[in-house]
N, C-alpha and C positions, 0 to 999 in steps of 0.2 A: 181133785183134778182141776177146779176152776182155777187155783193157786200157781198151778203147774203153768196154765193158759197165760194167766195173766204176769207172770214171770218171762213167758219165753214173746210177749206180744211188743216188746220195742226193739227185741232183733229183727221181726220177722217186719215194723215199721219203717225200719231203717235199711232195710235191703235193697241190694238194684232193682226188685222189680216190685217193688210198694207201689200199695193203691192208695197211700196217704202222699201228700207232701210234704214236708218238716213244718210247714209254716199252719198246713190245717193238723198237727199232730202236736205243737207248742199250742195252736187255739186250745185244741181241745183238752191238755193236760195244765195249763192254766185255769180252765174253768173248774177243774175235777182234778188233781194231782193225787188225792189220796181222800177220797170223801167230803172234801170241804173246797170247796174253790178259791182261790187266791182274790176274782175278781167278786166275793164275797165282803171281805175289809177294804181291799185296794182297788177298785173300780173295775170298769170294764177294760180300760188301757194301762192301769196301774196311776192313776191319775190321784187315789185316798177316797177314803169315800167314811161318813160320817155313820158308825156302825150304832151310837145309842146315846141318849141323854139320860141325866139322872141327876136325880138331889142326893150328896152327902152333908147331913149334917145341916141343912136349911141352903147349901152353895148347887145352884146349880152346875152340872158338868157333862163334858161330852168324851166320850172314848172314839177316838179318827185309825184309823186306816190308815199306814202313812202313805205318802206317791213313792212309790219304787218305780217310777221312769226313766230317771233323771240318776239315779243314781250308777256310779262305774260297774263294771261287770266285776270285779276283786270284791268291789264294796258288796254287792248282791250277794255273791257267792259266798261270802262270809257271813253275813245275814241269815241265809238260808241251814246253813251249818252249825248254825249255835242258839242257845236254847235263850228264847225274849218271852216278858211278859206279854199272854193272849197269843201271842203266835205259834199255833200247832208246828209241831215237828216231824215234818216229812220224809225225812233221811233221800234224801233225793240222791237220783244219780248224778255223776260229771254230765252225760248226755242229758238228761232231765232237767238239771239248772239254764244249761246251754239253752233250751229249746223256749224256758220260758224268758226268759232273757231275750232269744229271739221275737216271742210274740210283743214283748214289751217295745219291741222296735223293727215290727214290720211297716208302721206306717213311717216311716223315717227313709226305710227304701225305697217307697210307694213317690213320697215327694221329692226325689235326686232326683 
């Protein structure tokens, strides 16, 4: 039944008469998209964020987060769609990528 819920919960997000707005429904599926949060690797605004150090072989090294702010929305979208080292596979919706793409550039509207 929870499956059913959680299935039918971004028509019922996206309708005329939503208690969310797109911009608090991109926050929140940003942080949590699918059990993992994006701004987990890629920061709070997608800014990269330095997820671990480590030594191979006596070299010190860092595994980053890369910035997805900056980057086109084609570019994103094709990111999101194909399978990269470390980065979990989401199988996102058209709507879904939209929305996080959005949060990635609410403050961009904020400062027009």
């Amino acid at each position: 039944m929870k499956y059913i819920l959680f299935f039918l919960l971004p028509f019922y997000l996206f309708g005329e008469s939503s208690f969310i707005t797109p911009a608090e429904y991109a926050t929140q599926l940003y942080k949590n998209p699918r059990g993992i949060g994006c701004n987990n690797c890629h920061g709070e605004n997608g800014e990269g964020k330095l997820i671990a150090r480590y030594k191979h072989k006596g070299v010190e090294k860092s595994f980053r987060g890369p910035e997805i702010n900056s980057v086109k929305y084609s570019d994103f979208y094709k990111a999101l769609n194909k399978r990269k080292n470390g980065m979990p596979r989401y199988f996102l919706t058209d709507k879904e990528v939209a929305a996080l793409y959005l949060h990635l550039h609410q403050t961009e509207k904020k400062e027009n």
